[in-house]
N, C-alpha and C positions, 0 to 999 in steps of 0.2 A: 206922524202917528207915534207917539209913546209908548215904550215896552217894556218890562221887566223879562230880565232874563234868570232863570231859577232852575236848579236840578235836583234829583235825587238818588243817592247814591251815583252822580258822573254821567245819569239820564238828562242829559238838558235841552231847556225849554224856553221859549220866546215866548213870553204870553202879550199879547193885543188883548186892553182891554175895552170893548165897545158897546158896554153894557148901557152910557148912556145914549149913546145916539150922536155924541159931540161929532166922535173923529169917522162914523161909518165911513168907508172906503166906496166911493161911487166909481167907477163899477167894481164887485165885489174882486176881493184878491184872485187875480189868476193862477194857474197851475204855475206859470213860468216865474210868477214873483214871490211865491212861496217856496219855490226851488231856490230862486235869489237871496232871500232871507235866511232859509237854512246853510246855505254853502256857509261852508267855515272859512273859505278866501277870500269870496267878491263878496259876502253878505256879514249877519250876524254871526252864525255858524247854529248849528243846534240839533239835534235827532229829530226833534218834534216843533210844529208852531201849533202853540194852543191859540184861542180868538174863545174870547168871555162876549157873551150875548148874556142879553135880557131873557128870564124866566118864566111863565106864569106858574109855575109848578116846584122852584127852587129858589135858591138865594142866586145861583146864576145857572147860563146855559155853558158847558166847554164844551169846544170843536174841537176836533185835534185833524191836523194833516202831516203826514209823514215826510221824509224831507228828497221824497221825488213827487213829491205834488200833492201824491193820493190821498183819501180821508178814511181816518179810520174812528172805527164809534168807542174804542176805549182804549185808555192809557191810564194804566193803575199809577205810576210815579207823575204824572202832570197832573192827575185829579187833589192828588196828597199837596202838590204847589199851589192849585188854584185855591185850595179847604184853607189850606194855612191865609191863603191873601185875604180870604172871606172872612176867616174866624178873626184874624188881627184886624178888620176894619169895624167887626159887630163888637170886636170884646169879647168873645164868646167861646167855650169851649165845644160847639159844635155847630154843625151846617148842613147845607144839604145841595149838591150838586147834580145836574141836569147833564147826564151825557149820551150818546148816542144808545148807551146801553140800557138808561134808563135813570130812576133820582136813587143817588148814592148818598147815604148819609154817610159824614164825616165827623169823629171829635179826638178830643185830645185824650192819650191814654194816660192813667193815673201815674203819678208822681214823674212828671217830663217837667223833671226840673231846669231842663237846657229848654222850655218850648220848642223843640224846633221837630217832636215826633210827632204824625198823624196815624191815625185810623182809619182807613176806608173801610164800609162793608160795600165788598164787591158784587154781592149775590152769590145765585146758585152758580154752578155750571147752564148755560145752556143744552150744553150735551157732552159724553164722554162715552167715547169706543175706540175699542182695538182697531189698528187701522192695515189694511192687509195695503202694504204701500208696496208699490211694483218696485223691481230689484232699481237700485242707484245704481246710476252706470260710472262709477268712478271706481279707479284701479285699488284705490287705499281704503273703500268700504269695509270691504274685511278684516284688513289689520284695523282699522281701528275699533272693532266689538261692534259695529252698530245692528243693531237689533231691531224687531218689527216696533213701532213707535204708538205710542197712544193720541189720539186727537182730543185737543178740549175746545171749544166753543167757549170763551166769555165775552163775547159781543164780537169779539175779534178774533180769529182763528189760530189754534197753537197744534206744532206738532212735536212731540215733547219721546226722547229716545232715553233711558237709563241705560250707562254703560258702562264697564267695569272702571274705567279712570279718563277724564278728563284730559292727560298728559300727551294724548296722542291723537285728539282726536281737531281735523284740519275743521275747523269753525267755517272757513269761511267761503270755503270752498264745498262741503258739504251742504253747511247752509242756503247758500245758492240753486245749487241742485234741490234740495227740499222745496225750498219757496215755489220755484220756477215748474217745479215737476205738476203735468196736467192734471193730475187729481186734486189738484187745490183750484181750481174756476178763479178765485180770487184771491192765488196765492195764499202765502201762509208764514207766521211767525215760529221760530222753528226753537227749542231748546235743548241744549243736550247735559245730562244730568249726571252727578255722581254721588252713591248714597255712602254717608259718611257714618252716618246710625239711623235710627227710625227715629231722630228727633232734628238732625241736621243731615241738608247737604248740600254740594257745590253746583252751580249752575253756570252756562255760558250759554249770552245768547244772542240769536240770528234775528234782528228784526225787520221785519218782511217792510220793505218801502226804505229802508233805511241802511242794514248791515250790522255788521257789528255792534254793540253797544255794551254799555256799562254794566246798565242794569236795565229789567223789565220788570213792571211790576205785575201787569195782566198777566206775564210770561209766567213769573214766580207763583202767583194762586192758581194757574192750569198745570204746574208742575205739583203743585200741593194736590190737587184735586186727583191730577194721575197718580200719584203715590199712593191716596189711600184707596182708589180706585182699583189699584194692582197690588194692593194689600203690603205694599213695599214699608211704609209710615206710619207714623201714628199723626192724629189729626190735628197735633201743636206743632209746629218746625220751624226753625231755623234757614232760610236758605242764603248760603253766602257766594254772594253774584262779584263782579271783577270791582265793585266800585261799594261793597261793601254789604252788610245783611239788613236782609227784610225779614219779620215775622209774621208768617202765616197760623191765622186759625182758621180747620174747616171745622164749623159750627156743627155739630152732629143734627139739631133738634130742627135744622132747617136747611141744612148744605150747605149754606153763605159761608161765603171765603172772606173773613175777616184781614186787610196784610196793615200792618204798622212799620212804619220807618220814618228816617229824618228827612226834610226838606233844609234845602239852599239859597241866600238870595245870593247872585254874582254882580249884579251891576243894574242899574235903571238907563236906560238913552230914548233916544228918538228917530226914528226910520227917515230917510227921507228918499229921493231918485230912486223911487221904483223901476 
């Protein structure tokens, strides 16, 4: 099976392309071998395996599974890698992909003179509230400023904390706690934020099935969305993640989280001993 491997902003991505039918995987990928692919020792290595299906509704379909098995229905930075694969195979400055979330149209943003930035429009929120989260039982919740957190819904679940500085706050260890705490049924992606102006700010973030990561892109437009939700931003921002900035617009005339940033290729190979 053939793969390209592609990141955005240090978000990386295996994508399987099985759009035509050549290589389907009979019987479909298991939990255990998508764990395999993702590991960064015994496998590829990667945060996400994305898998390109056939469409009847887009130029293609993308899956995305996280990299302990599970599937999740969006990945704002692997949508932006699959747009880019799609737009360089049409010639075209725009597409339309198929994800669990829904059809996402993608194009190129004016004057990308490097080609290598996309456009997603992400949609609305699904939903956005104050989230009355039961106390964190960890000793260093306190020193670190964490605060009652906002919930966003964009197909995938985020729980998104502003807090006075970034410099102190244990990611990974917090994040763990968030994900795993039972008011998430189906867990949760967690983000913790630093407001630098109402046009930028810093984010680190927890991705739920995965850990640590680079960057988020779904992360990044439910941090945009909480911000102007909690009147913290204004609706154009900046936000600069460990692996570098994405630009978010919330769309005023219709809520859609517009995010722009670069994509990556790293290498092309071939899977084999599943």
């Amino acid at each position: 099976m053939k793969f390209k491997k592609m990141h955005g902003l240090g978000n990386d991505f295996v994508i399987l392309d099985l759009r035509k039918g050549e290589e389907q995987p009979s019987p479909a990928l298991t939990k255990e071998q998508i764990k395999h692919i993702c590991d960064r020792n015994f496998g590829v290595g990667c945060d996400l395996l994305t898998v390109l299906e056939p469409s009847q509704n887009a130029d293609a379909f993308a899956r995305f599974y996280n990299a302990d098995g599970s599937q999740s229905a969006a990945c704002g930075n692997a949508t932006r890698c699959v747009a880019d694969i799609i737009m360089k195979e049409q010639g075209s400055d725009a597409c339309l992909i198929e994800t669990g979330r829904g059809v996402l149209p993608a194009t190129r943003p004016p004057d990308n003179a490097g080609n290598d930035m996309v456009t997603i429009d992400m949609g609305a929120p699904l939903n956005i509230e104050n989230l009355d989260l039961p106390p964190i039982t960890s000793p260093i919740t306190s020193k670190a400023g964490i605060h009652s957190p906002i919930a966003v819904d964009m197909g995938n679940p985020h729980c998104v904390f502003f807090v006075d500085s970034l410099v102190d706050i244990p990611v990974e260890e917090l994040g763990t706690l968030v994900e795993n705490n039972p008011i998430f049924p189906n867990k949760t992606n967690v983000e913790f934020v630093e407001i630098i102006s109402d046009a930028k700010l810093r984010q680190k973030t927890w991705e739920r099935g995965v850990g640590v990561t680079l960057a988020c892109g779904s992360g990044a437009c439910a941090v945009a969305a909480a911000g102007v939700f909690s009147d913290k931003i204004g609706r154009n921002v900046e936000i600069e993640l460990d692996g570098g900035s994405l630009f978010i617009e919330y769309r005023k005339s219709d809520n859609h989280l517009l995010m722009t940033g670069p994509v990556a290729y790293v290498f092309d190979g071939t899977l084999s001993n599943l």
